[in-house]
N, C-alpha and C positions, 0 to 999 in steps of 0.2 A: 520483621520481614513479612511482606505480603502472601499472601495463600495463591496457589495456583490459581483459583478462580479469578481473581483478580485480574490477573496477565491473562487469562480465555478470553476473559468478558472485552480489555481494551484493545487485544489483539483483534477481536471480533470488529468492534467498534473501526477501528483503522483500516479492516480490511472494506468496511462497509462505505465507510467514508472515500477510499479512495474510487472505489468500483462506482458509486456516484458523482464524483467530482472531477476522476483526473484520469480514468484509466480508459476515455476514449480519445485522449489526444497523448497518452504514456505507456510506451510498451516494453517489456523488457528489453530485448534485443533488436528493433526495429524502429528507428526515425521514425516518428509521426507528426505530427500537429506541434509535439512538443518532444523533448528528445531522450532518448534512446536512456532506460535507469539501469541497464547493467554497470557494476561498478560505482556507482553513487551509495556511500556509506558504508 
């Protein structure tokens, strides 16, 4: 099983990745560009 640090470091990583790639056309609860991720997964 992986160490915590693990899951920080990729969680970090994902969050970084989205916030530059995807999260000006994806918003939680609000149609934009691209649609709406409440409820997806």
């Amino acid at each position: 099983m992986r160490n915590k640090c693990f899951y920080y470091r990729n969680s970090f990583r994902r969050k970084k990745l989205f916030n530059a790639n995807c999260a000006s056309c994806h918003k939680l609860d609000k149609n934009m560009a691209g649609p709406a991720l409440r409820g997806i997964a």
